[in-house]
N, C-alpha and C positions, 0 to 999 in steps of 0.2 A: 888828082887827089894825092894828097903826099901823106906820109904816116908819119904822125908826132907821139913820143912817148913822155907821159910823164907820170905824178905823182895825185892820188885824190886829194883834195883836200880835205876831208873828212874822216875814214880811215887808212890814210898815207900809203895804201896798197898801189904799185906801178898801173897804171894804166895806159893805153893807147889809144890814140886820138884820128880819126881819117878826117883832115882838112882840106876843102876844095882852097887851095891858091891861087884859083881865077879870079877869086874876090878880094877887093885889096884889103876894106875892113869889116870884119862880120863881130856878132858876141850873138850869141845863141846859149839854150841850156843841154846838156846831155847829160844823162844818168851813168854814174860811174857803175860799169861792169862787175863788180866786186860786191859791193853795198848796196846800190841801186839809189842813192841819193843824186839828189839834182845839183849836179855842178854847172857854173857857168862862167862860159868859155868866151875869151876874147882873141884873134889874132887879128895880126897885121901883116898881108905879106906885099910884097914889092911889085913893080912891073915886069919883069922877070921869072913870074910865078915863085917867088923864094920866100920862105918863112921870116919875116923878119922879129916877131913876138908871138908867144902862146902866153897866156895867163889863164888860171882853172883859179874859182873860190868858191865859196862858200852861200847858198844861194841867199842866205839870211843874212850875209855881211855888209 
């Protein structure tokens, strides 16, 4: 599990993210900690288990 931080997209408060990087690509929703709105998360990580993209939006986008 690696820790990613970043930003909600709904009220732009920082947020942190615990990603399994055993999975090369996942997109799941999780509720930002702050708001409690459904964000939805995409990453990509490598073979290597390394982060290679996070992306958070807007579940309505």
């Amino acid at each position: 599990m690696e820790e990613h931080n970043t930003h909600c997209p709904y009220c732009g408060e920082p947020i942190s993210l615990l990603i399994d990087c055993s999975i090369p690509e996942q997109h799941y929703v999780e509720d930002c900690q702050v708001c409690c709105s459904p964000i939805l998360v995409g990453v990509t990580a490598g073979a290597d288990c390394q982060i290679e993209s996070v992306s958070v939006r807007q579940e309505n986008e």
